[in-house]
KOLVEX-976815 format. One record per residue: x, y, z of N, C-alpha, C, O, CB in turn. Coordinates in steps of 0.2 Angstrom, whole numbers, plus 2048, in hexadecimal, padded with zeros to 3 digits. Each point is the difference from the previous one (the first is absolute). Glycine has a CB too. Example, Ala and Ser with C-alpha at 12.3 -4.5 7.8 and 13.67 -1.06 7.14 Angstrom:
2
8427E48277FC8068008048068008057FF8037F27FB803
80780B7F68048068017FC8058038038068018037F77F5
END
This chain:
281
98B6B0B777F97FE7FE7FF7F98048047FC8017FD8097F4
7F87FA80F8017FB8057FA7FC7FC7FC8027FC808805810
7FD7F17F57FB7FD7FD7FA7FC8048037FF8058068007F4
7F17FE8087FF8008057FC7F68017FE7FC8048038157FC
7FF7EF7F78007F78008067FB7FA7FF7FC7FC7F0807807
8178007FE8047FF7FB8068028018008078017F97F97F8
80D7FC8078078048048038007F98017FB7FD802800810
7FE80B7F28068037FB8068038037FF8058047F97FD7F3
80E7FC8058058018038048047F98007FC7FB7FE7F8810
8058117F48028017FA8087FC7FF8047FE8057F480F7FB
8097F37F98067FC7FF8078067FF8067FD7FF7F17F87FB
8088108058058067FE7FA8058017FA80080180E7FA7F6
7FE80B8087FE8078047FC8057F77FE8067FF8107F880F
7F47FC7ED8008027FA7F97FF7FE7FD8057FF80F7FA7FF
7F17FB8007FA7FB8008007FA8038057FE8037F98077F4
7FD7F88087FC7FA80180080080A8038038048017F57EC
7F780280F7FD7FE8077FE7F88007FE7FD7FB7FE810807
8057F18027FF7FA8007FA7FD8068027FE80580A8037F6
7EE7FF8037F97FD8048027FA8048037FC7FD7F58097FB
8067FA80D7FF7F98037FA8008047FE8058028107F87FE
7EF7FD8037F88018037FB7FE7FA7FB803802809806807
7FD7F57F37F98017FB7FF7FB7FB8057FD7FF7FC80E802
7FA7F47FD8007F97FD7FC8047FA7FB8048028047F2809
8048097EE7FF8047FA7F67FE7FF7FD8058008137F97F9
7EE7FB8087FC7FE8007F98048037FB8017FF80F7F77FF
7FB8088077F68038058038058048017FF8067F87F47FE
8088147F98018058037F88058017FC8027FC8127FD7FE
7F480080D7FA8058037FF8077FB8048027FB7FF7FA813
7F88087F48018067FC8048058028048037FC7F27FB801
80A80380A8078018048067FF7FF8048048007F67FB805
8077FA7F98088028007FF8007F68058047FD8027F3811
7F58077EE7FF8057F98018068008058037FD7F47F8800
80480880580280980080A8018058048047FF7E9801804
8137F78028088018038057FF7FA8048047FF7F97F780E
8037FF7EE8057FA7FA7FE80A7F98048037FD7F67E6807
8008167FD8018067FB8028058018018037FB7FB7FA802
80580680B8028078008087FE8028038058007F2803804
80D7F27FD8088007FF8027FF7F98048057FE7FE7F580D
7FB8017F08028037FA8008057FD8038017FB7FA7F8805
80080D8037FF8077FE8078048048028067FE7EF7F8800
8117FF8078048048048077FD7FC8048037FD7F47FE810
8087F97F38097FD8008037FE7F98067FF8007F87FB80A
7FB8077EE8047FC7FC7FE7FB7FD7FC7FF7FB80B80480A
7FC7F87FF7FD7F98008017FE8068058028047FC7FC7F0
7FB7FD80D8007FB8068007F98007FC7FD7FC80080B808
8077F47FE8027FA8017FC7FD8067FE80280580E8017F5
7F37F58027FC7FD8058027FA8027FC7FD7FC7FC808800
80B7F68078037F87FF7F97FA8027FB802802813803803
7F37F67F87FB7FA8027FB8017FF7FB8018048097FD802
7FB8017F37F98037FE7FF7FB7FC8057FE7FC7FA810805
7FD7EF8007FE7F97FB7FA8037FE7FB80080480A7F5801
7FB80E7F57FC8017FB7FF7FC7F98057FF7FC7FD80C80A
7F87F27FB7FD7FD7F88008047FB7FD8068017FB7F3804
80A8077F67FE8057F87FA8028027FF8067FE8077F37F9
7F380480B7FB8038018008068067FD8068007FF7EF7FC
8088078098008088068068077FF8008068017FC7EF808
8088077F48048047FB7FC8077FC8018068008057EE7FF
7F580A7FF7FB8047FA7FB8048067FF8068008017F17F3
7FE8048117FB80280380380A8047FD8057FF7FF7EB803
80A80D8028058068028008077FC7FD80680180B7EF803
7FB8097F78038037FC7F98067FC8028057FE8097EE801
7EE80A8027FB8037FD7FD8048057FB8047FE8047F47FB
80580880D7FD8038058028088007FD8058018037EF806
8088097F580380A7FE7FC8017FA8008067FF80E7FC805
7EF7FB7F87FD8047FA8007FB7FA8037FB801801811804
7FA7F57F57FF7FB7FA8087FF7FF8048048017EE8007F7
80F7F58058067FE8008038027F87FD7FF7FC7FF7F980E
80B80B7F38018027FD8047F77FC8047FD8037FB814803
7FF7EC7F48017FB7FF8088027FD7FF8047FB7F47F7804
8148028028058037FB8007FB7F98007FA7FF80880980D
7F98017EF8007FD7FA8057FE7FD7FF7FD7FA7F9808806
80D7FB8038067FE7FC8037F88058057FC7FF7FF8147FC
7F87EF80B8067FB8057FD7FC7FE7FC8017FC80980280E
7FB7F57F87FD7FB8007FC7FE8068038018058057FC7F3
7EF8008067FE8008078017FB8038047FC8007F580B7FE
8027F98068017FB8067FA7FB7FD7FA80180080A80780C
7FE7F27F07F97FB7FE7FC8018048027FF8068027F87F5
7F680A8037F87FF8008008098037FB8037FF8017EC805
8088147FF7FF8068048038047FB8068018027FB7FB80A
7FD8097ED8038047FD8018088048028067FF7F87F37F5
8048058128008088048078018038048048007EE7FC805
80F7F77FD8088018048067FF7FD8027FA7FE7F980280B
80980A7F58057FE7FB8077FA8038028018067F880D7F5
8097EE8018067FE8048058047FE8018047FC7FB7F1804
80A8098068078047FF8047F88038017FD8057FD8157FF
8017ED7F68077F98018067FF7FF8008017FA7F97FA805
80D8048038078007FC8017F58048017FE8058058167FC
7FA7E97F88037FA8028088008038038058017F67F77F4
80A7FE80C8077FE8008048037FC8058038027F97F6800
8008057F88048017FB8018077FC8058017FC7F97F2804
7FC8128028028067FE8038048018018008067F97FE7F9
8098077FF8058068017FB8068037FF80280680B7FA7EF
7F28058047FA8078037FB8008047FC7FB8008048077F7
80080280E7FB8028057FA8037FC8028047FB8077FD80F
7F27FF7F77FB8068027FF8068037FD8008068017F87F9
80380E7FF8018078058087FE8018028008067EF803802
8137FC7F58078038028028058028068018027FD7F97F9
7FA80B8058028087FD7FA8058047FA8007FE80D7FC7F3
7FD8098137FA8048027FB8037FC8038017FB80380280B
7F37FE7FB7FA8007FD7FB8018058007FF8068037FB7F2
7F88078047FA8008047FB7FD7FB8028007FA80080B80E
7F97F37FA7FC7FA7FB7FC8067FC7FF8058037FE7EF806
80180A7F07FA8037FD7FF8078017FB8038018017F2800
80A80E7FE8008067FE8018037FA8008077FF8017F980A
7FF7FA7F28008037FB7F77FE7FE7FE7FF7FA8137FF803
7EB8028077FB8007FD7FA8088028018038058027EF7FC
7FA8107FB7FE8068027FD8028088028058047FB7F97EF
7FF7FB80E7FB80380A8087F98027FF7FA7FF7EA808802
81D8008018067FC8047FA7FD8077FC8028048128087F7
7F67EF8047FE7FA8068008058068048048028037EF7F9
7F180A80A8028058058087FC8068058028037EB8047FD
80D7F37FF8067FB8048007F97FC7FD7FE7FC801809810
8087F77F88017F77FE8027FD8068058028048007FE7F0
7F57FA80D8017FA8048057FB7FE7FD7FC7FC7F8805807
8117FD7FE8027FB7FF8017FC8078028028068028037F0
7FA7F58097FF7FA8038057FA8017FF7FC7FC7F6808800
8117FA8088077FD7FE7FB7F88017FD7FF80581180A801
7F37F27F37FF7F88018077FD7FE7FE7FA7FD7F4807800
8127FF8028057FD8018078037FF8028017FA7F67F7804
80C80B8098068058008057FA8017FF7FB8037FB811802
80E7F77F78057FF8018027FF8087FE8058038027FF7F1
8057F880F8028008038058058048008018067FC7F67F5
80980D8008028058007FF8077FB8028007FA8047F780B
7F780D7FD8028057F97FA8008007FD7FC80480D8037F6
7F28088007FA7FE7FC7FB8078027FB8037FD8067EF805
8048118047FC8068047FC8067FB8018007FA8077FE80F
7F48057FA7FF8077FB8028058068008008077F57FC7EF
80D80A8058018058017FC8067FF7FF8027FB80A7F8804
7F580A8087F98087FE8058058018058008047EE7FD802
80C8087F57FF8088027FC8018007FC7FD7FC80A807801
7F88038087FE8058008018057FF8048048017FB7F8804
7FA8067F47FF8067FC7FE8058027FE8047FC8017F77FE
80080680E7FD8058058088058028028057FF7F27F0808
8108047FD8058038048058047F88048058007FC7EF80D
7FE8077ED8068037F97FD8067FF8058048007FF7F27FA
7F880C8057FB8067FF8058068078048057FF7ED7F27FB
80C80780B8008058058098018008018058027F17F8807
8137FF7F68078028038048037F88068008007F97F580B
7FD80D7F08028057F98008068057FD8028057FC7F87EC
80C80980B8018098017FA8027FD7FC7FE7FC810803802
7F38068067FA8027FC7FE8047FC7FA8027FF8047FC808
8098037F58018037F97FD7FA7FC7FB8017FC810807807
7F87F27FE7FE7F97FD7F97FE8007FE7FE7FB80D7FE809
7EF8058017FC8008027FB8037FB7FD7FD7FB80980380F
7FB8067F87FD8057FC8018007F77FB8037FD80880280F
8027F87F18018017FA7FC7F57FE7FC7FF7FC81280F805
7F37F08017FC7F88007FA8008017FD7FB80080C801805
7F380B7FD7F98008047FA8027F97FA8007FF80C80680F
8007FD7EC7FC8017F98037FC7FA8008027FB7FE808808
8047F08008027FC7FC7FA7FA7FC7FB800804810803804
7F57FB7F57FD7F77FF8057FC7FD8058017FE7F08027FF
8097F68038077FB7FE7FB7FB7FB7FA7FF80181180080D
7F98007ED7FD7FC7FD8017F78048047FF8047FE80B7F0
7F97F280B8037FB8017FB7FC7FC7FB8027FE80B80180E
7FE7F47F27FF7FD7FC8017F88028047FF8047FE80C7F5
7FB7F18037FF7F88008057FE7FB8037FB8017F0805801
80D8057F88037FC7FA8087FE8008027FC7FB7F480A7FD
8107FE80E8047FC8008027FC8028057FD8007FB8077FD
7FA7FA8088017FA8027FD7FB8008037FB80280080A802
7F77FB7FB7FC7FA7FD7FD8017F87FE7FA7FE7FD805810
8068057EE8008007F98027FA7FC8027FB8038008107FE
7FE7F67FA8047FB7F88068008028037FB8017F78067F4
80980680B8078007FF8048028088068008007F78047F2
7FF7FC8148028018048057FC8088027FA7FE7F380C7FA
80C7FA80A8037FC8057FF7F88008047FD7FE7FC80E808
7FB7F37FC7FC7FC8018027FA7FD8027FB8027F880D7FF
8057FC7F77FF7FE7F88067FD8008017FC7FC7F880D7FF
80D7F98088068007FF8047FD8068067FF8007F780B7F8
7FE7F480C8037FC8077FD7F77FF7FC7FE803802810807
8047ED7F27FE7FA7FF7FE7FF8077FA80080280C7FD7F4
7FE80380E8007FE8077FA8008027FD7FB80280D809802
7F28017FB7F88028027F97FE7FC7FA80280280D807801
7FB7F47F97FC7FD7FB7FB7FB8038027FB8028068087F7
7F37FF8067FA7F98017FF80580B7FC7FD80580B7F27EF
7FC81580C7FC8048098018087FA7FA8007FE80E7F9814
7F980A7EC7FD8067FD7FE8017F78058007FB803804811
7F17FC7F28008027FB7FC8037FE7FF8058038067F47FC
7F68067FC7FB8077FD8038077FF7FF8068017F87F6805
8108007F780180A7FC7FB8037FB7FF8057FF80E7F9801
7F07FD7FE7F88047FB7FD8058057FC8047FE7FF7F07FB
80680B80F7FC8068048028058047FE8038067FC7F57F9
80D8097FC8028068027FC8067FF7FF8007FA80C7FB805
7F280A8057FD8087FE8068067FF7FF8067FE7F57F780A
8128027F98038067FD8008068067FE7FE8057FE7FF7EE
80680880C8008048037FB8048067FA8007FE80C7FF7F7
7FC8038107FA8028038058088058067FF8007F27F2802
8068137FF8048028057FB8038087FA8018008108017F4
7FA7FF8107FB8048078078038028067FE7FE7EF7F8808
80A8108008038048028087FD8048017FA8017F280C800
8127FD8008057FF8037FF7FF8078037FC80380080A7F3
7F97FE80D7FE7FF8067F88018017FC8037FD80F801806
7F47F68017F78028027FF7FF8078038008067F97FB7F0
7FD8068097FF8018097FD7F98017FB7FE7FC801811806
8057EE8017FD7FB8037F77FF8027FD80280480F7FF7FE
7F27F97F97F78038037FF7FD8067FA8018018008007F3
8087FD8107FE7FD8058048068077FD8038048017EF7F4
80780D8088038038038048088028038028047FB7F37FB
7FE80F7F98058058008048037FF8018068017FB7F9801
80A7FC7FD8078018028027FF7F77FD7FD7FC8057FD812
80480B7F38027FF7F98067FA8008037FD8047F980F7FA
8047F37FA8037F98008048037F97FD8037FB7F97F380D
8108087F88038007F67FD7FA7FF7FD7FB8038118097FC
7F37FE7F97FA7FA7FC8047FF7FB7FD8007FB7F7804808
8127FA7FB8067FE7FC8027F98008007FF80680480C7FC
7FE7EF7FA8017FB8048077FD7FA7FF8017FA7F47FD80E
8128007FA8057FE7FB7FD7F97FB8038007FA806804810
7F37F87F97FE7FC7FC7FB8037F78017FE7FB8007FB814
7FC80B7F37F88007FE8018097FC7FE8027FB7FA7F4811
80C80E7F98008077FC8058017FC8057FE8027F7806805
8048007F18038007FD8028067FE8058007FC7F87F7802
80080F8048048098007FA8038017FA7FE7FF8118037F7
7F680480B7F98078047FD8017F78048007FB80580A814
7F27F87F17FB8027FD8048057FE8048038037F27F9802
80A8067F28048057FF8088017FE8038037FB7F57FF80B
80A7FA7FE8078008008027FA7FA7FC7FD7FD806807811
8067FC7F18027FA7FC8017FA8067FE8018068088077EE
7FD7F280A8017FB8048078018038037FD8047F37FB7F7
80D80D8018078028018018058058048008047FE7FD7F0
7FA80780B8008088077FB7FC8058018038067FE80A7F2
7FE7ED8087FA7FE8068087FB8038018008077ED7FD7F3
8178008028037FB8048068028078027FB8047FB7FF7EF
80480B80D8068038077F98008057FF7FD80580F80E7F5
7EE7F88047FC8048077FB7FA8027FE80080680180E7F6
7FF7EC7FF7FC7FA8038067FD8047FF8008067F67FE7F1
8118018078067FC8028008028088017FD8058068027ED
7F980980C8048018057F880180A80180080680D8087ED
7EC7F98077FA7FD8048017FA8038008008077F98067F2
8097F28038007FA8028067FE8068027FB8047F98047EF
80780680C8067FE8048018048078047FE8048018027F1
7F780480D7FD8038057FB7FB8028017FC8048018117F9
7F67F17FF7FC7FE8048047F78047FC7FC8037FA80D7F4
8107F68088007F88018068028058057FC8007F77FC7F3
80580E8118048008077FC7FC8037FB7FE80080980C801
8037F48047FD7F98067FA8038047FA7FD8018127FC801
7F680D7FF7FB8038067F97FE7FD7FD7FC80380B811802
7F67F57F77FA7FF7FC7FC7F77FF7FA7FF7FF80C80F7FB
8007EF8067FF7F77FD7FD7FE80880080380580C7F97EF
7F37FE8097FE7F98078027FC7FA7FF8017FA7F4802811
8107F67F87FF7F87FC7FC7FF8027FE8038058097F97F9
7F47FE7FE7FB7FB8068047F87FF8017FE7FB7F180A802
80F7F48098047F97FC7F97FB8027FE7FF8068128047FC
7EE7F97F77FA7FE7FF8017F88048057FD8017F780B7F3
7FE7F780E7FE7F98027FB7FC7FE7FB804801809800806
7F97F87F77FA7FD8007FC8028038008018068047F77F8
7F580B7FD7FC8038037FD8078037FB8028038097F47FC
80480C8008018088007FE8057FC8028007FB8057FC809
7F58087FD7FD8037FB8038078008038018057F27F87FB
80A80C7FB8048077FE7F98037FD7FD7FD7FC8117FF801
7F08098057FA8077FE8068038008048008047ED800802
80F8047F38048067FE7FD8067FE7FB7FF7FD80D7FA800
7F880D8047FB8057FC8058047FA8048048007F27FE80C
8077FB7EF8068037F97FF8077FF8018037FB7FF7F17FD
7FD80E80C7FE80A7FF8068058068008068017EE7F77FC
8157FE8068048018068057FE8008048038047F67FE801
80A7F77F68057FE8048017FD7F97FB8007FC8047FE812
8087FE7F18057FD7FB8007FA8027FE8008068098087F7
7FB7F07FE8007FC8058077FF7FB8028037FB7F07F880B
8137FD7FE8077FE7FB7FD7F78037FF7FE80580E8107FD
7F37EF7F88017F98028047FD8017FF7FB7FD7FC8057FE
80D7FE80A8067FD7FD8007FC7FD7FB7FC801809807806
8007FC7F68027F97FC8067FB8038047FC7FD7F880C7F8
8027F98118097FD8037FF7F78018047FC804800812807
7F67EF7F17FE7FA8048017F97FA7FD7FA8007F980D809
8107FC7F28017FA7F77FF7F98048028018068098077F0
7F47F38097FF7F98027FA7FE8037FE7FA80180C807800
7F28048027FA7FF8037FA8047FF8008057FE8077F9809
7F37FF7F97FA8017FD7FE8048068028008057FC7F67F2
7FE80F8067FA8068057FA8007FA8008007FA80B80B80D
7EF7F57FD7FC7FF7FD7FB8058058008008068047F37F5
7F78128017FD8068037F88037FF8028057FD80A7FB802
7EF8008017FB8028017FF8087FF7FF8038068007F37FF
80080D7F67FD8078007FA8027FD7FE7FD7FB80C805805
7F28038037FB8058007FF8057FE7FE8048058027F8801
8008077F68008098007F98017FF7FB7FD7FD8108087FD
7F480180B7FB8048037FF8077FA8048057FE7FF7F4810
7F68067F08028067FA8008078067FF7FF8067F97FB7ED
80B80C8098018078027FB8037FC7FC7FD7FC810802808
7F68087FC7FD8057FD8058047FD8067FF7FF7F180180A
8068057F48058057FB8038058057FC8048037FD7FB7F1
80E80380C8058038058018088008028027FA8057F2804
7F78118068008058008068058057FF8068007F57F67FC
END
């Protein structure tokens, strides 16, 4: 795929890409249509040196579509659109420790998330993508085929609920709350087709899915286990290792993300966005 005002360079043979040439700010319409047909090609893409204000932040971010507000993080004062992902010094818990994909336990799932890095650890802190393209296309096609009439339930309440993770992680108190706005249960297909790009993608995530539609959570737990465990081959991952100013577009209808937590002693401080989606077919 050739570009013709915007060097992307892919980071792995699995996802993501990494833009350079472009200024988030004053992107011709040209290179807009180039920044969106790589997000549509790689995943997500990565951008460094982007000194974005919370206002241009939003501005960006509205250009993919109305912004989906997260109701459980804590926002960014005066900006309720930009959510924070902060871990202090002294905390143990990260935010997003654990593969996921954002807001799919909501009925129409996030189409993507901007996060934005304002203050990264010296060492450590990275995120980690899969590719729900490459996990999809490298299943047997007995597996295939039997996943193609599936649905998965997926859900908020145990992890942001009363009695859920959260609830039960002090560490996180005062950056995640409103378990009053948990909705419960939703479910969408096992596999879908991607609306942008046609491609199919698994739609399962360890964080957020809790057993296929139908089944118990006892017969759903070897075949998601053993789903999760396929989609997170290296072939399929990229890291991204963050810097001031570096910005991350993921599309949560195609890819997993993993926060490390490898950075105890050192504060990371983060800027997110989600971009609403649509209902998954």
């Amino acid at each position: 795929m050739t570009y013709e005002t915007i060097q992307v360079r892919r980071v792995t043979g699995g996802c993501g890409a990494e833009i350079s040439g472009v200024d988030l700010t004053r992107l011709s319409n040209r290179q807009w249509d180039e920044v969106r047909r790589a997000f549509v090609d790689h995943g997500v893409i990565f951008f460094r040196d982007q000194d974005l204000s919370p206002e241009q932040h939003i501005q960006f971010a509205r250009r993919w579509g109305p912004i989906d507000i997260n109701r459980f993080f804590t926002p960014v004062e005066g900006y309720p659109e930009i959510a924070e992902v902060r871990k202090e010094k002294a905390q143990k818990t990260n935010i997003g420790g654990g593969w996921h994909t954002d807001h799919s336990y909501d009925p129409a799932p996030a189409m993507g998330s901007i996060l934005l890095a304002r203050e990264v650890p010296d060492e450590g802190g990275d995120t980690l993508f899969a590719s729900m393209y490459a996990a999809y296309e490298a299943l047997s096609d007995g597996l295939r085929q039997t996943l193609e009439g599936l649905r998965a339930i997926h859900s908020d309440e145990h992890v942001f609920g009363a009695k859920g993770y959260h609830k039960q992680t002090a560490d996180t108190v005062g950056r995640i709350g409103n378990a009053h706005a948990v909705r419960g249960d939703v479910t969408h297909p096992v596999v879908i087709t991607h609306p942008e790009s046609g491609r199919k993608a698994l739609y399962v995530n360890p964080g957020f899915t809790v057993r296929f539609d139908g089944w118990s959570e006892a017969d759903s737990k070897p075949l998601l286990e053993h789903l999760y465990r396929h989609a997170t081959r290296p072939e399929f991952t990229c890291r991204f290792r963050w810097t001031p100013g570096a910005l991350a577009f993921w599309d949560n209808r195609a890819t997993w993300h993993y926060a490390a937590n490898d950075y105890h002693g050192e504060q990371r401080l983060m800027h997110r966005i989600t971009v609403a989606g649509c209902t998954l077919s």
